[in-house]
N, C-alpha and C positions, 0 to 999 in steps of 0.2 A: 497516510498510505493511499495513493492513487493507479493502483493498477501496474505496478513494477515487479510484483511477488509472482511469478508464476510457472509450469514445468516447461521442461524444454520438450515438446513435443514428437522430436525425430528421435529419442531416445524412450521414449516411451512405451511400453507394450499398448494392444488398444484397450484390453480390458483395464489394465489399470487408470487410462486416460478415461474410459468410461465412468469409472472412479470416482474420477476426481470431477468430471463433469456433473456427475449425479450429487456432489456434495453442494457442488458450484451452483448446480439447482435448486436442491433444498433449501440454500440460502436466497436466496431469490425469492421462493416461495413465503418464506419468511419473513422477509421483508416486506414484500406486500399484505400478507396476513394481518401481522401484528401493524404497520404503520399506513399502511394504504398502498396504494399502486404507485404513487408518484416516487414510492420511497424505492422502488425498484432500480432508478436511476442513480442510487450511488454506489451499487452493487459493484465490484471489483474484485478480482485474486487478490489479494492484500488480505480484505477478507474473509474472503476464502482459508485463506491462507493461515489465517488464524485459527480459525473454526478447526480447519485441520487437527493445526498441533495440538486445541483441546480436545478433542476425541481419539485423538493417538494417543492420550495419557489415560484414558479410561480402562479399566477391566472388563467391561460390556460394549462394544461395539454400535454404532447407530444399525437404525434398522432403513432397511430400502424398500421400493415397492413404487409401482410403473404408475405417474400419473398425467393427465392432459397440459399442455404447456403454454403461457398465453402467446407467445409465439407463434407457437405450429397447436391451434387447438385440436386439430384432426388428428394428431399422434402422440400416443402415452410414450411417454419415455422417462428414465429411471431416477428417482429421484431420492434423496435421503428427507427420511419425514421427522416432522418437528423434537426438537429436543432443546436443552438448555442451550447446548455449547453453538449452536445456531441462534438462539435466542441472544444469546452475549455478542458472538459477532454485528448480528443485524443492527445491535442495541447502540454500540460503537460505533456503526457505521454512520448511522444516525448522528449522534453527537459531535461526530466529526463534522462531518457534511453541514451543520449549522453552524458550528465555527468557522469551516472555510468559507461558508460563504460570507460569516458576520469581517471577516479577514480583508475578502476580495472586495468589498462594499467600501470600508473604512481605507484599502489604499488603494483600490484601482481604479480605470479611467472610465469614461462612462458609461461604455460598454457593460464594463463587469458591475459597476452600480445598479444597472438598470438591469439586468440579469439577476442579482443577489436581493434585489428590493420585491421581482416578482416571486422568485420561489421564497421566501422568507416567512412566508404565514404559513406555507406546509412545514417547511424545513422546524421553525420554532415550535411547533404544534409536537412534531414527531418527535425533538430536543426531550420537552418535557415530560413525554411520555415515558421515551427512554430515561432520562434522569430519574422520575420517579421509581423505575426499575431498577435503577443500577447507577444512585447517586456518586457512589466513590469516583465513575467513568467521567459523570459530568466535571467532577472537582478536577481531575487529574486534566482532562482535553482544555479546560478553562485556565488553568494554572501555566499548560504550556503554550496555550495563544498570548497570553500576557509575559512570561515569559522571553519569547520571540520576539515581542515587539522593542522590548528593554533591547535585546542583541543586537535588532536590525536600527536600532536608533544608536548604538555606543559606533566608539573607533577601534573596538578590536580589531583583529587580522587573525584571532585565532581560528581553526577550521572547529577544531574541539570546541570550544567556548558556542560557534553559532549553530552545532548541532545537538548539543545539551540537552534545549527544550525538548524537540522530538524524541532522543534518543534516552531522556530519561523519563516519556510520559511513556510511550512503547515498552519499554523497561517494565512498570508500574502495571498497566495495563495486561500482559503478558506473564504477569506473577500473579494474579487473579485467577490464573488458570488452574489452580492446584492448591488443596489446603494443608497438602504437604511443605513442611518447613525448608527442609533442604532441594527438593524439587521448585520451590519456588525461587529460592538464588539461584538456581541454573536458569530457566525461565525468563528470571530479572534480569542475568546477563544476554540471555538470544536475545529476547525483545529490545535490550537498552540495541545491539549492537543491531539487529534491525531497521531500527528507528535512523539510525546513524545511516547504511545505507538506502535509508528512501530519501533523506534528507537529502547526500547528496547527490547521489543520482537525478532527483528532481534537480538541485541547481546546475546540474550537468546538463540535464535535459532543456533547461531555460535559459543556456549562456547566453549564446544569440541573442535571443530575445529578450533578455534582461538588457546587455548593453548597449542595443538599438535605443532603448525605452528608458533607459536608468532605473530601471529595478534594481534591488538589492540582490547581490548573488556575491557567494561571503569567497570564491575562487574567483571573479574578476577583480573584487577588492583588493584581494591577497596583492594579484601579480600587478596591478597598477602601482599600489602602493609603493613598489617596489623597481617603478617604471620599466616594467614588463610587461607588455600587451599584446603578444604572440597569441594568436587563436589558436594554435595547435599547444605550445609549449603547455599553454591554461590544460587543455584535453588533457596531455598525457600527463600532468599535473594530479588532477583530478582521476584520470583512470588508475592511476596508483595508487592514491585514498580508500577509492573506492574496492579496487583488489585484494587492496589487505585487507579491508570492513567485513570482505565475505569469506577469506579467512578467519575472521574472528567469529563469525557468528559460526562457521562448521565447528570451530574448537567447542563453542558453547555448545551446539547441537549436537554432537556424542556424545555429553554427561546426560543428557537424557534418556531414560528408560522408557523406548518407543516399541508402545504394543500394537497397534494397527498405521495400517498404512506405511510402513515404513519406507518400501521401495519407492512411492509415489514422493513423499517428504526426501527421500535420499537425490530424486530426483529434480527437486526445485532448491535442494542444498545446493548442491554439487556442481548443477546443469543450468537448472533456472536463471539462477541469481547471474551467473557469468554472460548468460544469453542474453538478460537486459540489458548489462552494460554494453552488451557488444551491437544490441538494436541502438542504441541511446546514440553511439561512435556513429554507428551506419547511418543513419536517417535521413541524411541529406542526399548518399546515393542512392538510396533504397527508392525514395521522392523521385531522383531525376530518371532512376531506372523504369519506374512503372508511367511517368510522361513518354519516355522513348518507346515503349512497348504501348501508348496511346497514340500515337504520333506513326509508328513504322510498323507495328504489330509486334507477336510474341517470337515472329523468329528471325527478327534481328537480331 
């Protein structure tokens, strides 16, 4: 999960965006707490995002209360204070964050080596920490980096088959939430079908740039294979994938029995999820728009 899970903000009331900021904080706080400051930087809505849906399952609500922000330290602003379902997200975030970068080291160029080699003794530090916390997370994030790599080295073309890893470690992950039997198969399915659109949204989001670079990206394989090489046809390919995925996770997302926040979660269903893919589509005129608006100013 890198940063794709998040609300659609023009649809948003501000209290409830306050919300969701204040949770956004907490986690934050969190993270630095329990792992240090550096660990701050892997912070993202994803999860966020998660933390969420395990405190919308609870019968007691998190508690809030105004504190100073390393940010802006001259102003208290509201924040959700320590609890478990913060402490698992952070824990994961963790875990993640030293896999991607053990990932980025072992295939990228030297750039990403030499980036993945410096933060490495924090990243592993905070790994362990967390694993010792919450070993099941280490097995499950480890099992689906090794995983991954088996798919990105086969000659499949399935789309299914190269989003498996993720979408069945999110899966796993995401059923942890709850020591309820049957809440935790609904759970298994959002999270698996989560997993599925980050997966491909991020290949969405790296077409480009994968096949400048020959990166693996399992939609340029598809339509090569197939000696189809349209950059658009690929898009609308893929945003179709993608569209159903987030159909599938709202089907999952209404067998749950959501007790807080619901309007906030209705709104990163519903709104969110469709709004990244439609930033993911944008981004190249989003790019050219804000040059022209450097270049000629805001009211051209």
């Amino acid at each position: 999960m890198f940063g794709y899970i998040k609300p659609f903000k023009p649809e948003m009331k501000v209290k409830e965006f306050d919300t969701y900021k204040a949770i956004y904080c907490g986690l934050c706080k969190q993270l630095g707490s329990v792992y240090g400051p550096f660990a701050r930087m892997t912070l993202s809505y994803d999860f966020t995002f998660l933390s969420l849906i395990s405190l919308s399952l609870k019968e007691v609500s998190g508690l809030f209360r105004h504190e100073k922000c390393i940010v802006n330290p001259l102003k208290k602003k509201a924040c959700l204070t320590t609890c478990e379902d913060l402490t698992f997200g952070a824990s994961t975030a963790m875990i993640m964050f030293y896999y991607k970068l053990k990932d980025n080291y072992d295939d990228g160029g030297i750039k990403d080596k030499s980036l993945s080699l410096s933060l490495m003794p924090f990243a592993r530090q905070a790994k362990r920490k967390a694993a010792k916390r919450y070993p099941y997370l280490d097995e499950i994030v480890s099992e689906c980096i090794n995983q991954q790599n088996i798919v990105e080295h086969s000659d499949s073309l399935s789309i299914d088959y190269a989003a498996e890893p993720s979408a069945g470690a999110l899966g796993r992950i995401f059923e942890c939430l709850s020591d309820d039997k049957t809440e935790q198969t609904v759970l298994n399915r959002l999270g698996y079908f989560v997993g599925r659109f980050v997966y491909f949204i991020d290949a969405l989001d790296d077409l480009e740039d994968d096949i400048k670079t020959g990166g693996y990206n399992i939609f340029y394989k598809k339509f090569v294979a197939q000696q189809n090489t349209n950059l658009e046809q690929i898009k609308e390919y893929a945003k179709g994938v993608i569209n159903l995925t987030i159909g599938q996770i709202a089907s999952a997302y209404e067998l749950l029995n959501i007790k807080h926040y619901k309007t906030i979660l209705d709104n990163i269903i519903y709104l969110g999820f469709h709004n990244s893919l439609y930033q993911v589509l944008h981004k190249e005129q989003k790019r050219l728009n804000r040059e022209r608006e450097l270049y000629y100013g805001k009211s051209i």
